[in-house]
C-alpha positions in Angstrom: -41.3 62.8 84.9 -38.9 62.0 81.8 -36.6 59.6 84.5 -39.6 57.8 85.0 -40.4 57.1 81.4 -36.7 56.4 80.7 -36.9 54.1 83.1 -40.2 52.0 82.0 -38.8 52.4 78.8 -35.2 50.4 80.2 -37.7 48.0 81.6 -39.1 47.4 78.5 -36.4 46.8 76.4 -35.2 44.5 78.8 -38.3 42.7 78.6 -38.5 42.8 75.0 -34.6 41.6 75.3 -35.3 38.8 77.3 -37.6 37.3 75.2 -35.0 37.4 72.5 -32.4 35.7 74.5 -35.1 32.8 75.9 -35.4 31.9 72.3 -39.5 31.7 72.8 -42.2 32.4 70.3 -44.8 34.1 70.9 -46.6 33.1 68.7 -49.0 29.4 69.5 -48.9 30.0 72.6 -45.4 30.2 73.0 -44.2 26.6 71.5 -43.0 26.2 68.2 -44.9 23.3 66.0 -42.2 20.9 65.1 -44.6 19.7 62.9 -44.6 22.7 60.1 -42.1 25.3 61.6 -39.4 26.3 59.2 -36.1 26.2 59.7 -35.8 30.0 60.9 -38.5 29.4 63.2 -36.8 26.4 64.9 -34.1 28.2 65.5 -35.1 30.4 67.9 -35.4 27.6 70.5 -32.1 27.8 72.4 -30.2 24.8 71.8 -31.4 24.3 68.2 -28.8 25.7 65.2 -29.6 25.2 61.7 -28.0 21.9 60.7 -30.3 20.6 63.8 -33.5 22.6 62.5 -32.7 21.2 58.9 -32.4 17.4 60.1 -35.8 18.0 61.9 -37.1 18.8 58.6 -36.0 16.0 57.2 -36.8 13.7 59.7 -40.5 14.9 59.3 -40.6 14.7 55.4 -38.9 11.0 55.6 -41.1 9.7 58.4 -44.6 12.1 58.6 -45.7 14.6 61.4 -44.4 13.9 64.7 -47.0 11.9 67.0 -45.6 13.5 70.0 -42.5 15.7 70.9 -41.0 12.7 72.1 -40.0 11.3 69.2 -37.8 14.4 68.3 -34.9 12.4 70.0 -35.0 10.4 66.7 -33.6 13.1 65.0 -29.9 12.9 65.1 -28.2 15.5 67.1 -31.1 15.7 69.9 -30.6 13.4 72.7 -32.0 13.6 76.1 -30.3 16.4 77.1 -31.2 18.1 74.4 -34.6 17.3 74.7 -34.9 18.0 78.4 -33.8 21.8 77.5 -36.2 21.9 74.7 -39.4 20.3 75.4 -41.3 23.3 76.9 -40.8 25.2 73.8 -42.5 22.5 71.6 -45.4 20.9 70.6 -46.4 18.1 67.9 -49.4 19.6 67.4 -51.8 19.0 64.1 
């Protein structure tokens, strides 16, 4: 009986972990708003540090909410690639 419920509670932690490591919120149903998240919340997409998450930011004070998460590539730093990693883990919502 206790190996069992050491071992559902390894399986959760590695689900727990997991989620950690993906770099997904939760949260919206699992995409981050690029259109009012903070820095600290952009950085849990994998891919984005903070200078990224801070030019983001800027972008979207200098220019207004993103129309789509397309137009993140206009941020400097995010190219194609980037975006290709990224975009499921976005949205331009609101």
């Amino acid at each position: 009986m206790v190996k069992n419920k050491q071992k559902i509670l390894v399986a959760m932690l590695l689900c727990l972990l997991i989620g950690l490591i993906s770099g997904v919120q939760a949260e919206g149903g699992g995409k981050i708003n690029i259109n009012t998240a903070t820095v600290e919340q952009l950085t849990t997409i994998t891919g984005i540090g903070p200078s990224i998450a801070q030019r983001i930011i800027d972008y979207r004070q200098e220019n207004g909410q993103f129309t789509s998460i397309d137009e993140i590539v206009n941020v400097r730093g995010i190219g194609a690639k980037t975006f290709e990693k990224i975009k499921d883990y976005i949205t331009a919502e609101g």
